[in-house]
N, C-alpha and C positions, 0 to 999 in steps of 0.2 A: 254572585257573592260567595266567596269563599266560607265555608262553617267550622275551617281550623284555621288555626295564626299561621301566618307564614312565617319560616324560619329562613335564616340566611343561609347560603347565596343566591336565591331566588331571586330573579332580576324583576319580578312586580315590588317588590319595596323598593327600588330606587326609581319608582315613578313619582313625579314630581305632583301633589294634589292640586287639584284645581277647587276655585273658590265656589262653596254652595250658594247658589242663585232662586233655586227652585223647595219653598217651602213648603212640603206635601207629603203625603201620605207614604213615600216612596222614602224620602227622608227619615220619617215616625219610625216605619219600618227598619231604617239601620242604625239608627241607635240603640233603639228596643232590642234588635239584633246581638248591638255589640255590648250593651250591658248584660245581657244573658248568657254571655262568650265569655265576660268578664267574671261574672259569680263563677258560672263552670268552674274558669279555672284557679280561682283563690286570687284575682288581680284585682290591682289599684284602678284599672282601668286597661283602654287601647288607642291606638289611633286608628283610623277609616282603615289603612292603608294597610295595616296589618294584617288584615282581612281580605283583600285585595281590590277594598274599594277605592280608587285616587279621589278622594275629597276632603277637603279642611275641617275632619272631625273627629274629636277626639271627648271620652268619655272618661270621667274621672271622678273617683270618689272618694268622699272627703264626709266624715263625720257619720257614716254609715248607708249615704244615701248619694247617689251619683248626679255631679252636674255634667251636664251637657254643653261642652265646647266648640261653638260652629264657627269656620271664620276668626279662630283664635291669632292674636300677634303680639309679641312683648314688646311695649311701648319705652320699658324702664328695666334697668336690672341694674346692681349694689351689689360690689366685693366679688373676689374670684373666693373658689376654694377647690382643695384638692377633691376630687370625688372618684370613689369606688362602684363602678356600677356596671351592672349585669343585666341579661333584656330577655322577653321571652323569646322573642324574635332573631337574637344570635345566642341560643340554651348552649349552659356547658363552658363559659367564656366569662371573664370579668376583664373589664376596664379602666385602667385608670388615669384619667383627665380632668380637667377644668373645665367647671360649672360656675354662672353667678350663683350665689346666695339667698340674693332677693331679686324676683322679678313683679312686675306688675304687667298683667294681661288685659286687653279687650276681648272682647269676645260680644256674641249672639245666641239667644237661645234658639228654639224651633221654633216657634214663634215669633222671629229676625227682633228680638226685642234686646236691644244693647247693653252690655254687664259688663263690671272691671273686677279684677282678682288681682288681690296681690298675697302672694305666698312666699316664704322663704322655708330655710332645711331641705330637707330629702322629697318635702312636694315640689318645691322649689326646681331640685335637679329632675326630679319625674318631669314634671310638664316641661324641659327645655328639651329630652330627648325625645317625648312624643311629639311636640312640634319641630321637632330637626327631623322625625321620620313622615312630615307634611311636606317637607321639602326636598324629597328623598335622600337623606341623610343618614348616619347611620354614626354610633360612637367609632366605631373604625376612623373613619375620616377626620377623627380628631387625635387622636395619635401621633407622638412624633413620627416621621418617616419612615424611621428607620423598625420602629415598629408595625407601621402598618403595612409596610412591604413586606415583612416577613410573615404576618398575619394571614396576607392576601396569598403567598405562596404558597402558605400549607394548606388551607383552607380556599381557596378559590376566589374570585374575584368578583362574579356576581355582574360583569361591568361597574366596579367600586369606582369613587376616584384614584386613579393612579399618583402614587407620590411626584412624581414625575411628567410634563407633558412635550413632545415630541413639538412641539409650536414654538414650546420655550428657548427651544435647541436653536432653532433654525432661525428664530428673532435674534437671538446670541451674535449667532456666525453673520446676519444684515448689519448688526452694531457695529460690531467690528470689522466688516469687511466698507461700511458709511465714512468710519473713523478712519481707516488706509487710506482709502477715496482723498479724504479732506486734506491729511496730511503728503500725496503726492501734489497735489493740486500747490500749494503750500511752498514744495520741493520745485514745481516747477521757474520760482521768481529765480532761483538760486541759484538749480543746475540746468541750464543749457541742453545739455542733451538729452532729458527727458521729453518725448513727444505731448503735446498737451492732449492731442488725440485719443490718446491711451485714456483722459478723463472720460470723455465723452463713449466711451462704450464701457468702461468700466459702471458709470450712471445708468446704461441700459439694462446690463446686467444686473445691476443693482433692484432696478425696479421690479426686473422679471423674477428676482428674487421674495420681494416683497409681495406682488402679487401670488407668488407660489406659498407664503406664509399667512397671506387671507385663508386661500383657500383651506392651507391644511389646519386653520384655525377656523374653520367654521364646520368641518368635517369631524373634529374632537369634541368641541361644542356642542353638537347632534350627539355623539355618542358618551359624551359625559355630561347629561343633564344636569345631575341631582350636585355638580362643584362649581363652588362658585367661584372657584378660582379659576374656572373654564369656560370662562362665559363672552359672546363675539363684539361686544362693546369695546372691551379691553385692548382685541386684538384689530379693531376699525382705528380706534386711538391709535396703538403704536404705528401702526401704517402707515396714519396720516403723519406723525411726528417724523420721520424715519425719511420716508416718500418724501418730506417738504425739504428736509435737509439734502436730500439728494442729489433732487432737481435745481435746489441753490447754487450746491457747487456745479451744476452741469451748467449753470445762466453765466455764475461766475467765470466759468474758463472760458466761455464764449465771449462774453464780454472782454476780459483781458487778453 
């Protein structure tokens, strides 16, 4: 356990936490920890992770005296709003993005005994950013692009999410290169001197292509944990979507 906050761009805050299973003494230990981390330093509270523990916990205090957040998830949340906000974890830097208003939480104490919260205002934005740094998260990643690429250029990357992902390229160039596909195939009722041959390796090519977009989509995926917009579900989908259309027109020119 770390006994100072981590600050960005340390690559242990975009570990993603895992959920607390084990209610024990070990546990006692890092709360009690991280509420004595928290008076230190004049805070509302922290999440595990800040510390560089990856677990689903977050301490927060509210009316003088700190609850204990374990296993926390907002179930509900009411109204966007613009929000201003600053972190101990990237010092020196403010943000400005969208937050709900009103959220409402489950949660567990240390004692796995089940509680609901519902907060709005500026507690409201606090607990969405400490559980977006549960998910290795960070307000960077909310940003428009264009910001947070300029962000991550002066200040480092951290392994952030990239505004941009290299998979999304190259599923681009399979769309359009499926779509040529379809539309020679299409071309050949018309024009005569087009080989229909030219389908049939064009479809191999096609696939080899798409196989080469799993891979370098589950290669990002691995190194961009903490975005969820990088995740290989996504890229299993378009495969199969992509891949069926392919092999369609490949049955197609055969057939005809």
């Amino acid at each position: 356990m770390d006994s100072k906050i981590l600050t960005y761009p340390d690559s242990k805050l975009l570990r993603i936490s895992g959920v607390v299973r084990e209610f024990d003494e070990n546990l006692f230990k890092l709360l009690d920890e991280m509420k004595k981390i928290s008076k230190a330093n004049n805070l509302k509270g922290l999440a595990a992770i800040q510390i560089g523990i990856p677990l689903k916990v977050i301490v927060y205090k509210k009316d003088n005296d700190f609850i204990e957040l374990i296993n926390p998830t907002i179930f509900f949340n009411k109204g966007l709003v613009d929000s201003q906000e600053e972190d101990e974890s990237i010092p020196g830097h403010k943000f400005d993005i969208k937050r709900y208003k009103e959220i409402k939480i489950s949660y567990v104490d240390r004692y796995n005994k089940q509680h609901f919260l519902t907060v709005d205002g500026e507690d409201a934005i606090w607990l969405q950013r400490k559980i977006d740094f549960t998910f290795g998260g960070l307000p960077i990643n909310k940003l428009p692009k264009k910001e947070a690429k300029k962000f991550i250029k002066e200040y480092g990357s951290g392994e952030a999410c990239p505004t941009t992902f290299v998979k999304d390229k190259i599923l681009l160039a399979v769309k359009i290169s499926v779509i040529l596909e379809f539309l020679t195939f299409l071309a050949t009722f018309f024009i005569k001197s087009i080989n229909s041959s030219i389908i049939s390796y064009w479809s191999i090519l096609n696939i080899l292509a798409i196989v080469f977009y799993l891979y370098y989509a589950n290669y990002e995926t691995k190194k961009y944990k903490n975005c969820t917009s990088c995740q290989g579900a996504n890229a299993i989908g378009n495969a199969l979507i992509w891949g069926s259309l392919t092999i369609g027109i490949f049955l197609l020119n055969f057939i005809f």
